[in-house]
C-alpha positions in Angstrom: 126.2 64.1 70.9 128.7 67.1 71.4 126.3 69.2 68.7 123.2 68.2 70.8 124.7 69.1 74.2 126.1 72.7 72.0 122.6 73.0 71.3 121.1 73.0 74.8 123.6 75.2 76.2 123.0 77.6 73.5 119.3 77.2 74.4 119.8 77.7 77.9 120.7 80.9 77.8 118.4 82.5 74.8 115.6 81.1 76.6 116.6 83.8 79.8 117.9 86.4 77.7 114.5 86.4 75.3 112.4 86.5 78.4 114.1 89.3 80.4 114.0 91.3 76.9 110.4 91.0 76.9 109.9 92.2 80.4 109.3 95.7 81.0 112.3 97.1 82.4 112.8 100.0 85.2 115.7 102.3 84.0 118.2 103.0 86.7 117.8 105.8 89.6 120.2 108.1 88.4 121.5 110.7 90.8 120.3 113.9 89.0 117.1 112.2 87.5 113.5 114.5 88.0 111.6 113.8 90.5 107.7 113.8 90.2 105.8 116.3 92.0 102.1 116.0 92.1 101.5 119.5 92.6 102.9 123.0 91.4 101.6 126.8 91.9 103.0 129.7 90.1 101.9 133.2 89.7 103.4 136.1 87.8 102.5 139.2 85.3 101.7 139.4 81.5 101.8 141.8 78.5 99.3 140.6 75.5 99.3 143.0 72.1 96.0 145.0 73.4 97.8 145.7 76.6 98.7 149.3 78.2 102.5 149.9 79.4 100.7 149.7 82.9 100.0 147.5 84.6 100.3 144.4 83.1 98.1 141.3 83.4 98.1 139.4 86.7 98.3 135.2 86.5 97.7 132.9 89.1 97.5 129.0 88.4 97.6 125.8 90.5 98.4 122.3 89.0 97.8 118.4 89.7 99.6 116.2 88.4 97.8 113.3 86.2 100.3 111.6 84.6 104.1 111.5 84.2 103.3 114.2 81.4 100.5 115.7 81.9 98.7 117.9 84.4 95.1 119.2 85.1 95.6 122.9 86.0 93.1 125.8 87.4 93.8 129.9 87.0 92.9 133.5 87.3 93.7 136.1 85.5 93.0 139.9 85.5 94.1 142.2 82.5 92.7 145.8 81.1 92.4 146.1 77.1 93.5 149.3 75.3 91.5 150.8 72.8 92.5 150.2 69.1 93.4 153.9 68.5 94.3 154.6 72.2 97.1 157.1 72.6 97.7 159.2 75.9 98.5 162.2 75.4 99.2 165.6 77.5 96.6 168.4 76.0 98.5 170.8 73.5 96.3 173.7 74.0 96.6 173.8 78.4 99.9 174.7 79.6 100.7 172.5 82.2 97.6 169.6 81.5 97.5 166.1 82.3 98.0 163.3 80.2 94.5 161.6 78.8 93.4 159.7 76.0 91.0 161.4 73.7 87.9 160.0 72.6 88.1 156.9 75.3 84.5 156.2 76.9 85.4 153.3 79.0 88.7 151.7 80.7 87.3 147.9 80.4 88.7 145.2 82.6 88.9 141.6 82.4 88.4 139.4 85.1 89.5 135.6 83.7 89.0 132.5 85.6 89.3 128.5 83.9 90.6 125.2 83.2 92.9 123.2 81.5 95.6 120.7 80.7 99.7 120.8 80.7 101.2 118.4 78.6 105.2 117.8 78.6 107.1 117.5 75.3 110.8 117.3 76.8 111.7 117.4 80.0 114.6 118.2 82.2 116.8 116.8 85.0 116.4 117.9 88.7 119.0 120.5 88.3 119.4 122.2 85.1 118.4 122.3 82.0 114.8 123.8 80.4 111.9 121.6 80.2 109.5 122.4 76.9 105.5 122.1 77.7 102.1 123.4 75.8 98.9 124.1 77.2 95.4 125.0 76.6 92.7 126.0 79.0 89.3 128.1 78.6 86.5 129.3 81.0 84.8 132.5 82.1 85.9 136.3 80.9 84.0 138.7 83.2 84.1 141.8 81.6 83.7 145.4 83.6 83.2 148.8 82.2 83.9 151.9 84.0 83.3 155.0 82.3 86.0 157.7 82.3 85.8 161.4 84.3 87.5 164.0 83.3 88.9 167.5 84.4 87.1 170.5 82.5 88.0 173.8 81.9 85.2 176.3 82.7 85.4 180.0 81.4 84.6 182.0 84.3 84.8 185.5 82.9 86.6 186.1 80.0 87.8 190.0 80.3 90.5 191.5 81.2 91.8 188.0 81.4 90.4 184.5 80.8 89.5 182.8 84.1 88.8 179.0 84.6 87.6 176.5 87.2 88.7 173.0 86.6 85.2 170.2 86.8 84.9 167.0 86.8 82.5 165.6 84.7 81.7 162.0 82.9 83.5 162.1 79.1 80.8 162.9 76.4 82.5 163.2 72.7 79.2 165.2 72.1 80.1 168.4 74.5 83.9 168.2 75.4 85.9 169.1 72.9 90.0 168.7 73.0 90.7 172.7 73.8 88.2 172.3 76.9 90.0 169.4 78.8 92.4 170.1 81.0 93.1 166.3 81.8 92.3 162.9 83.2 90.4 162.7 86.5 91.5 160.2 89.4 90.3 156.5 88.7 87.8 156.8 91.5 85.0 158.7 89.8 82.7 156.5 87.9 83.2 153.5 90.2 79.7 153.4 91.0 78.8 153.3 87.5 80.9 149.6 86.7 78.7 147.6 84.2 78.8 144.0 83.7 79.5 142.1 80.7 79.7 138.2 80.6 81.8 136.4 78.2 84.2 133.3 77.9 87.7 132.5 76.5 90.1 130.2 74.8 93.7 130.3 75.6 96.7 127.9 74.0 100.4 128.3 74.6 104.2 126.9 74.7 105.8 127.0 78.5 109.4 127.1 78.9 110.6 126.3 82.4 113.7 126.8 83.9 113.7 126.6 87.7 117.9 126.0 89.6 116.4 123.4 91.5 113.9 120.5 91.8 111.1 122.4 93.4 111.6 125.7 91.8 109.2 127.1 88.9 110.4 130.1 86.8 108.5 130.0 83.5 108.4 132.1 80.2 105.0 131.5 78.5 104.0 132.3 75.4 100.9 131.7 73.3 97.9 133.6 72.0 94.0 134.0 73.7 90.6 134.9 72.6 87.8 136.5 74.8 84.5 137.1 73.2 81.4 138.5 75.2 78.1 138.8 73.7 77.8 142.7 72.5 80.4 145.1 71.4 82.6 146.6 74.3 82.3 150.7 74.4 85.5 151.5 74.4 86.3 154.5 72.3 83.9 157.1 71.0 85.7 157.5 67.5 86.8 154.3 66.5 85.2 150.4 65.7 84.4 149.1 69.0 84.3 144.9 69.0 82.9 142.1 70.9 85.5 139.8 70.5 89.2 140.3 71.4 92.1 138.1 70.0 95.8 138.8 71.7 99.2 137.3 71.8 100.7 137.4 74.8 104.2 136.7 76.7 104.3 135.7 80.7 106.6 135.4 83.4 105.7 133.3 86.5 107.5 132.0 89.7 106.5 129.2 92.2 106.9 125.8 93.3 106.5 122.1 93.5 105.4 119.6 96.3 
């Protein structure tokens, strides 16, 4: 009798114990835990490896929350593209000249604007601490062209003294040659002469974030993209132009959460 009555009591509390295991359990509230935030907004700058020293790339991008790991996210980006063999330079034979680069047709500007997803691989407490995500997006690449003006030299009269009037006059590798340029003209000229070129673009990247507080965004980004429009992009007169353009790129952004 004693065994049977051991037996039930042992019983009585498996049976409990066996059924609260199986229960899915909420963890504790603890005091520094993260909270969620359905929606964040950062912006910031860029350099990518087809980048000039200046300026950098411009980033803005707004995200919505989906799951506890995961976020639908819109952005816009603007960059410019350096030629392959694009090197500015001031002009060895003009005392004084401005700095250009030689051979460049076009400066070419990228106007970016897509999708994607956020996805968190470890996260990090309301306080401290870095939280590790990747991401992927893609969308539209508009493309703009705007041919380059430069600053001629002119012979005027060339006795007792050479004499020259400065020009400005659209870059043609065919009739300006390096000792007849005195230097880059002002970005306005050939403004009106923009062209269009329509592309798209594919973007993946790691995202490191590090904010002092709950609602804070600071990020380092840093992944690699691919534009491609549909005909080669005139960038430089003496060099293989291409319709595609692959980069790696780092970014730092600032924002916040609500």
């Amino acid at each position: 009798m004693k065994k049977y009555f051991g037996f039930v009591f042992v019983l009585s509390l498996a049976v409990p114990l066996i059924a609260l295991a199986q229960e899915p359990q909420t963890p504790p509230m603890e005091e520094d835990q993260t909270m969620l935030y359905n929606y964040e907004a950062s912006g910031g700058f860029f350099y990518h490896s087809s980048s000039p020293a200046f300026p950098p790339g411009l980033i803005y991008r707004k995200s919505k929350r989906v799951t506890g790991y995961k976020k639908k996210f819109y952005e816009i980006e603007f960059l410019t593209i350096k030629g392959s063999k694009e090197i500015k330079l001031p002009n060895p034979y003009v005392e004084n000249g401005k700095p250009y680069s030689f051979g460049k047709l076009n400066t070419f500007l990228i106007f970016r604007g897509g999708v994607g997803m956020q996805h968190t691989l470890f996260g990090r407490n309301q306080h401290s601490g870095v939280e590790v995500r990747y991401l992927y997006s893609g969308g539209f690449s508009a493309g703009i062209t705007k041919p380059i003006y430069l600053e001629i030299l002119k012979l005027v009269q060339s006795t007792p003294f050479p004499e020259y009037n400065i020009v400005v006059e659209r870059y043609d590798p065919e009739i300006h040659h390096p000792e007849d340029i005195y230097g880059r003209a002002a970005f306005t000229y050939g403004l009106s002469e923009m062209k269009f070129h329509p592309g798209a673009y594919g973007k993946f990247a790691l995202s490191f974030e590090y904010g002092n507080g709950s609602t804070d965004v600071k990020t380092i980004e840093a992944g690699i993209v691919a534009d491609y429009f549909g005909k080669e992009i005139p960038i430089m007169a003496f060099a293989d132009n291409k319709s595609y353009f692959i980069n790696l790129y780092v970014a730092l952004t600032w924002g916040g959460k609500w």
